[in-house]
N, C-alpha and C positions, 0 to 999 in steps of 0.2 A: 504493500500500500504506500501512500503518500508520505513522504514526510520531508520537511521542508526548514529543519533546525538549522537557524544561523546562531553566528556570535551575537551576542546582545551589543556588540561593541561596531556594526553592522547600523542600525537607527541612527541617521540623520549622517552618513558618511558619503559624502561624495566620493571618496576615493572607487578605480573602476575594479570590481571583483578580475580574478586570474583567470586562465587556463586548468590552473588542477583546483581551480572553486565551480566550474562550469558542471554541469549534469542533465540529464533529461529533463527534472523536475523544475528546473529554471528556464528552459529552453522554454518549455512548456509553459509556465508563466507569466515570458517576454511574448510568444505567440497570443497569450489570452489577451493582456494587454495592448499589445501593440495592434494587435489585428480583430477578428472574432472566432479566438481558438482554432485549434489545430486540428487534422488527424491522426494518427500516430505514426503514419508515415512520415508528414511535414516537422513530427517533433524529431523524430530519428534526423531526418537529416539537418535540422538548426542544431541538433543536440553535437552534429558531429563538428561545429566550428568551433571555432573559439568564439569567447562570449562579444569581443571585437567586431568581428567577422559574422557572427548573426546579428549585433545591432546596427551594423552598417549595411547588410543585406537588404532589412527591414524598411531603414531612415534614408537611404540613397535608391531607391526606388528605381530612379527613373530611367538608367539602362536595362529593366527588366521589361520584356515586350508585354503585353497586355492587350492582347486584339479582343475588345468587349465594343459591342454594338451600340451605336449613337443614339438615344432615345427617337423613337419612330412616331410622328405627329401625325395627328388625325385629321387635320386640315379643318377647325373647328375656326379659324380666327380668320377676318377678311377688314382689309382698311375701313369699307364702309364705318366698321367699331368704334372707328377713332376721330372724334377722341371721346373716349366712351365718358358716358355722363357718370357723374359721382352718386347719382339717387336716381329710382323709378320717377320719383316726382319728376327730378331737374329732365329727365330724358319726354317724359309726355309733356312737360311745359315748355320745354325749347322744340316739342313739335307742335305744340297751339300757338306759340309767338311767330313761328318761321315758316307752317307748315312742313318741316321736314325733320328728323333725328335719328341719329345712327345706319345716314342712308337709306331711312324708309320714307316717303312722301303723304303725308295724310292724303285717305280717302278724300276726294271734293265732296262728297254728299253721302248721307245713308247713315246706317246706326254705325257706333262703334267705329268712329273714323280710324283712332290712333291704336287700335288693339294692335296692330304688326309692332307697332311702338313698344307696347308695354313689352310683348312677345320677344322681340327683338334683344330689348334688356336684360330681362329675365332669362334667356336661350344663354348668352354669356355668361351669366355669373352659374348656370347648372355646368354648362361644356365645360368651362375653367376649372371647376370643380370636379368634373370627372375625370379630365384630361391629367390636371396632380395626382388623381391619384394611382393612374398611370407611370406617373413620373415616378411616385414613391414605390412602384413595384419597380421600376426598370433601376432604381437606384439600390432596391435590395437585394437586386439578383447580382448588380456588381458588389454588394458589400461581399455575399455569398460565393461567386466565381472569382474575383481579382485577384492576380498575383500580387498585386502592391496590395496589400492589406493597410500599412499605415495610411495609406493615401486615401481610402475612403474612409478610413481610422479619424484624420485628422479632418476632413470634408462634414462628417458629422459633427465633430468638436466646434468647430467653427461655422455650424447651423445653430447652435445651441448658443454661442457666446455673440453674434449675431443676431439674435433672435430675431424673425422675419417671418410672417404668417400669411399664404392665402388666405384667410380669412379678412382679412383687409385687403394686400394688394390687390387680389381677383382678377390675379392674372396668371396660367402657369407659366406663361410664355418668361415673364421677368424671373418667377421662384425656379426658372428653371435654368436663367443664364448668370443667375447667383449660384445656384449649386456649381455649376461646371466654375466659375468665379472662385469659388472655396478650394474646389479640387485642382486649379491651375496652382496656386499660391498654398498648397495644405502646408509644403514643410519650409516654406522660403521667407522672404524677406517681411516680418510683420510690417514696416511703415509701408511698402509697396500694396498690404492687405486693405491695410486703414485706409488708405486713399482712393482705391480701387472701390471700395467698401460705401466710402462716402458718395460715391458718384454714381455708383449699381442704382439704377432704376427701383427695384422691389426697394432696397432700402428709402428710396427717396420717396417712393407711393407710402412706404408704412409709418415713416416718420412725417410726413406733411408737409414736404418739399413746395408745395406748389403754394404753399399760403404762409414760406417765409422771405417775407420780401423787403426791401427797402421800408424803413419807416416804420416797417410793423413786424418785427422778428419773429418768426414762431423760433419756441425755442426745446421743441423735441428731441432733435437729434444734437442739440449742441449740449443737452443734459445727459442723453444718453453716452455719447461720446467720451464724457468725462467720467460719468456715477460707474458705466456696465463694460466699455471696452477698452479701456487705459487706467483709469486712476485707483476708482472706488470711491466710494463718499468719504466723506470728508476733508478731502484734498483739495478742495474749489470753494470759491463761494458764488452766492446766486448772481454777484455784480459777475463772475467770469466769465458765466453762464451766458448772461446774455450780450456782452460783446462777444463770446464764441459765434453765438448765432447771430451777429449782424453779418459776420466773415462768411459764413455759409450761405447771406440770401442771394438770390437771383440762381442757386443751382438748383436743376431741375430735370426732367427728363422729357423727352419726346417720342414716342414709341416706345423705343426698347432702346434710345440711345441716350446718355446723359446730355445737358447741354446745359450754356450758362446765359441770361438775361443779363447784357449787361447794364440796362436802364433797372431792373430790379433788384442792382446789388451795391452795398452800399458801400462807397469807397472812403470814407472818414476813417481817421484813425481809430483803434481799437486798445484795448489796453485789460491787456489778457494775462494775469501770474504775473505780474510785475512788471512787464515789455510791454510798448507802448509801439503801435506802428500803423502804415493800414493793411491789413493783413485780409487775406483770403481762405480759404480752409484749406489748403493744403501749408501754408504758413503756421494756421492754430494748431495741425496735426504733429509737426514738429517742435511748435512750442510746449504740446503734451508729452511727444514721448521722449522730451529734454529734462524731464522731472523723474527725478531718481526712484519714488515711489513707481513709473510706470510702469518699469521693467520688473519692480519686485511682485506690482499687482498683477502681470499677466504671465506670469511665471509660475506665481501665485495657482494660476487660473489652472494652468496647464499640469502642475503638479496633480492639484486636488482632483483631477478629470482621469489622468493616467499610475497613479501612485497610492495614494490616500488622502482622506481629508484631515486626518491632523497635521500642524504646520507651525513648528515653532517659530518664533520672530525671527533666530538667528538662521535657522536654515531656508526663512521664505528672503532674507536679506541676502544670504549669500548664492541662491538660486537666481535671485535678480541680477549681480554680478555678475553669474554665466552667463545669461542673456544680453547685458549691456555690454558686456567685453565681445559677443559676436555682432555685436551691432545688429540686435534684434532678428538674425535670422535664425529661423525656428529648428532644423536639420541639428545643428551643432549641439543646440539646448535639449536637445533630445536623445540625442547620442548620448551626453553625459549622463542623461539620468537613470536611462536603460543599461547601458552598463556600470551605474555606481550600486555600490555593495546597498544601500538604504533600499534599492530598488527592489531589492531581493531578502530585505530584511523581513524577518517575523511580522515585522509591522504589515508590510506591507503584500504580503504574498498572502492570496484567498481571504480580502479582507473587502473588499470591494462590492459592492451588491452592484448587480447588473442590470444598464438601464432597460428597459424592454424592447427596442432594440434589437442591440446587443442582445439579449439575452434569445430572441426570438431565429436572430442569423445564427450564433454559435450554436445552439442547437442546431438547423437543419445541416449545418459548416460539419458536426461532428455525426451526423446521421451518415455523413459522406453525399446527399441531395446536390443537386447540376444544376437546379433552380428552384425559384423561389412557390411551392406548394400555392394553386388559385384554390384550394379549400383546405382550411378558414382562410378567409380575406386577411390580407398581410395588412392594411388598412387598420381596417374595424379591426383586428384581433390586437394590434400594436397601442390604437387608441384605447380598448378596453383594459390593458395594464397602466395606460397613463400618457402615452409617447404618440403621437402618430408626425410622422413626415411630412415635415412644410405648414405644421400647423402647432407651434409652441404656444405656449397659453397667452403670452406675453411678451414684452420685450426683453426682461430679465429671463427666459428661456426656460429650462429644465430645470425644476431643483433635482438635487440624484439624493446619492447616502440612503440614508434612512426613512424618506420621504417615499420611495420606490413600493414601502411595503406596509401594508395596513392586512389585519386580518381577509378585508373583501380582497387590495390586489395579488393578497397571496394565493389567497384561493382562485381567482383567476389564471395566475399563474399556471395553479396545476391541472386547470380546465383547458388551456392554451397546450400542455402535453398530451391530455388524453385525446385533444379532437387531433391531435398530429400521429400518433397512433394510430387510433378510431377516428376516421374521418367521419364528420355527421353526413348521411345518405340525402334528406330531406335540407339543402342548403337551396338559399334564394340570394344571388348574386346580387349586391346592390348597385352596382353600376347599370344593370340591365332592369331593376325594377328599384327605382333609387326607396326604401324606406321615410325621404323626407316629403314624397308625394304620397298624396291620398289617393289612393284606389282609382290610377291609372286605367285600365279597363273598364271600372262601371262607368267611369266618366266615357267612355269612346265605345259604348252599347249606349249609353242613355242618347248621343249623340246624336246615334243613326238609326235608333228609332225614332227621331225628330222631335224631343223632349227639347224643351225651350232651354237656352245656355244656362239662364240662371237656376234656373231648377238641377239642371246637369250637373252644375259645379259646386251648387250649395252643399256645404259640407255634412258629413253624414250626422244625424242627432240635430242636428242646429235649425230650429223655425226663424222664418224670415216674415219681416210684417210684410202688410201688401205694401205700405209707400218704399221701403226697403223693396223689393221685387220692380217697381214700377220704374225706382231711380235707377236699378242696374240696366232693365230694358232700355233706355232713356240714354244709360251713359257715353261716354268716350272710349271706355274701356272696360276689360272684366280681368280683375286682376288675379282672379282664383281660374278663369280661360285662358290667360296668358300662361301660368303654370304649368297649367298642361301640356297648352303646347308648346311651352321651352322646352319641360322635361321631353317630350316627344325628338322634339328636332335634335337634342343633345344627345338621347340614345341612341339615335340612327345615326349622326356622324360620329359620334366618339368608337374608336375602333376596341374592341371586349377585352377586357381582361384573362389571360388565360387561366381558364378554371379545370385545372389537374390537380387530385391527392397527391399526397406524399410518397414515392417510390420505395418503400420498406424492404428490406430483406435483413430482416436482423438476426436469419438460421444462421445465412449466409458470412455474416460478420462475426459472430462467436466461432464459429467452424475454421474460416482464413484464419481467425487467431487461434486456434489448435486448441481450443476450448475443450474439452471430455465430460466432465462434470460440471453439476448444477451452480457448486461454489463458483468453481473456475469461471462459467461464464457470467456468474455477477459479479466477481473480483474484477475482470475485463470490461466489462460495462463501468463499475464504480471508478475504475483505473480510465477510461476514455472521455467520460462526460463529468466528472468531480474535480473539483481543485484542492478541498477539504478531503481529508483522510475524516471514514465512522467508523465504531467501536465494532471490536469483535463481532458482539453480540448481533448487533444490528446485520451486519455481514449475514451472520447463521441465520439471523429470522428470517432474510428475503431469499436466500440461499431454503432453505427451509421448505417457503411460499410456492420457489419455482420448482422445486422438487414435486411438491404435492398438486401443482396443477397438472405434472407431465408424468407421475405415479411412479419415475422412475430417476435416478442420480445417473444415469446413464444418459449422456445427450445422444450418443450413436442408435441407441433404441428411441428415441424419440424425435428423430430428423423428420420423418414426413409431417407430423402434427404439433412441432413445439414453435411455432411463430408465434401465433396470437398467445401463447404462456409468457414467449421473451418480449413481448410489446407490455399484456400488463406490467413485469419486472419493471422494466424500462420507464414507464408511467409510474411506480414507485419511487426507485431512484431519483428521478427527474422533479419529483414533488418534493421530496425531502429540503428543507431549510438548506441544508449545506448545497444543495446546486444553485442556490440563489446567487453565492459568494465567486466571486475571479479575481 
């Protein structure tokens, strides 16, 4: 079994562990860390470097070929969109003032002039919406096949400490050329991030780029800039805050391109941390991370994300030195901390709870799976532990640790193993029958049996008066008809999710590992998906368990019928507290 005893003299040592301190059990988790866990093939061969030569494997990435397929669009977006209205209102009012919006032209006559309107709007914020979550499968199937594992390692880190939500933007098109944005810069230069970062489109839709302008600063991203991505609180005051953000008005975005107004941006002097100039935001962004706190806060960051969260002053001060001494590029700072002995100290080895995620790719990663399982929805199943892709709660992002696990998400947790087992038979796809729509088909039978719209669409349970009925007849629009048929038009362009179970063979996998007996192939199971070494006992009980579902300690007599006994096993294991831990 496991065991993972360092010197106690190990905690808080930079110094980089040796060659005859190197072993499987640490190759193994550098691999859990650095990436999302291993197989035992991938641990054998990191195991055979020196501990140098597997963090530099890892951290230098990028002469390792990686041919993974370019996210595939559905063709859901057309210019007419733009510049897409900020509200249903503002989009059916800018087409009663002009006649026209989002390229649709009001009817001249007749009921219901602006429905293609309402329709029109509402069709985009569904596509956008299905189209992400698109994106966040095609992004899990790279977390799952990549050979740069750090690389989409660091792509998620930097989704989280970025915090950016379709939910707002409502665009995947931007959450999408952020993500690739993360993943170009995952282990390089931070100032080249930050600046890059400030100018990204999605960032500039989430923070309210367009309403900070000359005269009237918004000052979202010039708070976030300092509180969430360089400093921390307490390092500014509010007078910083808002010359930060007079530097940052007039930039803004056009499509998917940034761009700067230069009648909306204010060129007066600014007087920002003590320096007085007229500064612009890529000016203020170095006047941040020229503050010695900067490097210790996002150092800080990067520690508690890949190491642990405890963090003494002195070692978050001299972690900041690393970083300030490479001149904030992220590769070197990383290096050091995967191969220092702290890295691998008791503290820090299987102490980590895993985000979900994380947790959801390292499992299918150590199932040995080619891709990412369409039943359970990678989506909804990520979201139901807490997590889902391109949509953080906030702009302060993910909390992790101990936040990760309440008696409900834990038990979810082991419900997310057994439907990966047991796949549910009776699943309804929510991209093809979205759940935020009411009863898509009664509405489209009531239709065309010639039931009047409003009755059609009135929702089910709910009495309408007659002036209520009279005024829909009457209106401009039906805004519960528009629903429909967004959701309509979005399900027939947006291209399906692929809906495949999980590809098991777990006879198959104790047999390759020369398994014989009942123990033997739950000590190999405990040994493949565990980080935590359990007790004897516990061993014997599940050991025990799988004895008496297959009547026999003999796996060779029990080859043709012992799968579905090693998936419950495995469904055991897998629920246990100690698989929580990396």
């Amino acid at each position: 079994m496991l065991s993972h005893a360092a010197p106690t003299s190990w905690q808080g040592n930079l110094q980089p562990i040796t060659k005859s301190e190197w072993n499987r059990e640490r190759a193994a988790h550098l691999l859990e860390r650095a990436g999302f866990g291993a197989t035992p093939e991938e641990i054998t061969r990191f195991a055979a470097m020196s501990p140098t030569q597997a963090v530099k494997t890892l951290v230098r990435y990028k002469s390792t070929p990686n041919p993974l397929p370019a996210f595939e669009h559905s063709g859901v977006h057309d210019a007419g969109l733009e510049p897409f209205a900020t509200s249903r209102p503002a989009a059916t009012d800018l087409a009663r003032d002009t006649g026209e919006s989002l390229g649709v032209k009001v009817k001249p006559e007749g009921n219901r002039r602006m429905q293609q309107v309402a329709d029109r709007f509402l069709y985009w914020l569904r596509a956008s919406r299905l189209e992400s979550n698109r994106v966040g499968y095609w992004w899990a199937n790279r977390m799952l096949t990549t050979r740069r594992p750090l690389e989409e390692k660091m792509t998620l880190f930097w989704h989280g400490h970025f915090a950016t939500s379709e939910e707002k933007v409502r665009d995947y098109r931007k959450m999408l050329l952020q993500n690739e944005l993360f993943r170009k810069h995952a282990t390089g230069n931070f100032r080249t991030l930050m600046i890059a970062v400030a100018q990204d489109p999605a960032m500039l839709a989430y923070l309210d780029a367009a309403v900070n302008v000359k005269g009237a600063p918004n000052e979202n991203f010039a708070r976030e800039i300092m509180e969430l991505f360089t400093m921390g609180v307490g390092n500014y005051s509010e007078q910083d805050i808002r010359e930060a953000a007079r530097a940052f008005t007039g930039w803004n975005y056009q499509g998917l391109k940034f761009v700067v107004n230069p009648n909306k941006h204010d060129n007066a002097n600014k007087t920002l941390l003590g320096h007085t100039g007229n500064y612009d935001g890529v000016q203020v962004i170095d006047i941040l991370l020229a503050q010695p706190v900067a490097a210790e806060f996002i150092a800080a960051k990067l520690y508690r994300y890949f190491v642990r969260e405890e963090l003494s002053p002195e070692l978050q001060k001299e972690l900041g030195n690393v970083l300030r001494k490479s001149n904030y590029e992220i590769a070197p700072f990383l290096e050091a901390v995967f191969v220092s002995r702290d890295f691998y100290s008791d503290a820090s080895v299987a102490t980590r709870i895993k985000p979900p995620v994380e947790l959801v790719v390292a499992t299918y990663r150590k199932l040995g799976l080619k891709t990412i399982p369409g039943i359970p929805d990678f989506n909804d199943l990520t979201e139901s532990l807490g997590q889902k892709l391109l949509y953080p709660p906030n702009v302060a992002g993910w909390a992790h640790g101990k936040s990760w696990i309440t008696p409900g998400l834990l038990l979810a947790r082991g419900n997310f193993v057994y439907d990966t087992v047991f796949p549910p038979i009776a699943f309804v796809p929510t991209d093809r029958v979205p759940n935020q729509f009411y009863q898509i088909v009664p509405v489209a039978e009531k239709l065309a049996m010639g039931i009047d719209v409003t009755t059609a669409t009135k929702p089910e349970g709910k009495e309408m008066s007659s002036m209520s009925m009279q005024g829909d007849r009457d209106e401009d629009f039906n805004t519960r008809l528009a629903s429909y048929h967004a959701w309509r038009k979005a399900i027939e362009k947006v291209k399906p999710i692929p809906r495949a179970y999980a590809q098991l063979n777990l006879t198959g996998m104790v047999q390759q590992a020369g398994c014989k007996t009942t123990q033997q192939a739950v000590d190999y199971l405990l040994l493949r998906f565990l980080s935590v070494p359990i007790d004897s006992e516990s061993r014997k009980k599940i050991a025990a368990m799988l004895q008496a579902e297959l009547g026999t300690d003999d796996l060779s007599r029990a080859e043709t019928y012992m799968e579905e006994a090693l998936r419950t096993t495995l469904h055991v294991i897998l629920s246990l507290p100690a698989y929580q831990l990396g």
